[in-house]
N, C-alpha and C positions, 0 to 999 in steps of 0.2 A: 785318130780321126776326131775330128771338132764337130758338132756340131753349132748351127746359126742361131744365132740368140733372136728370140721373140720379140724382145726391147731392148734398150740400152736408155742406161743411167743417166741424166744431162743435171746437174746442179748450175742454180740461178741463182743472183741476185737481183733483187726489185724494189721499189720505193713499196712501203707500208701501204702506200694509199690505193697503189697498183694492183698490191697481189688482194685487196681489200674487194677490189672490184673484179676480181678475177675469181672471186670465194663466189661474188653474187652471183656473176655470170653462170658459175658453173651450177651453182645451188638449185638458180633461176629453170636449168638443162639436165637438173636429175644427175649433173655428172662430174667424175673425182676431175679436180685443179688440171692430172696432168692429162686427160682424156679433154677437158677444153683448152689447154693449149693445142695441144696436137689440131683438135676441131678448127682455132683459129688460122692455127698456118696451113691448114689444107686450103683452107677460104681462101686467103690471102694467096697464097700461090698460084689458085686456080683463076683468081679476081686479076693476077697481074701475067698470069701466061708464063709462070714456072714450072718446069716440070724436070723429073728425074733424067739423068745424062742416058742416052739407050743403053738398054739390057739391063739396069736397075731398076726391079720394082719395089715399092712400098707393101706390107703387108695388108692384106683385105677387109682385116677385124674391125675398124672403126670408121664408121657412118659420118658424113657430114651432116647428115640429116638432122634436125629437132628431134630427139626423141623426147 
């Protein structure tokens, strides 16, 4: 028996300048690089009416929220 993994791995490429602003952002939000992307594509999902295919949920652990 498997069990579901909590996360998975995603390796990226990005312009220097990008993940530069990506450092601040998160710095600026208390929070690690991959904890603001994840933040940013919920936004963006939520801003453009994406959502998970039925009976797929996302995990609960992370807040859109400013903290």
């Amino acid at each position: 028996m498997t069990s579901a993994r909590k996360t998975e791995a995603v390796n990226l490429r990005m312009a220097p300048d990008v993940k530069e602003l990506l450092r601040l952002a998160a710095d600026r939000e208390h929070r690690t690089l991959s904890n603001m992307l994840e933040v940013l594509v919920l936004q963006h999902c939520e801003q453009q009416g994406i959502s998970l295919p039925e009976g797929q949920t996302r995990r609960k652990a992370t807040s859109i929220e400013k903290s």
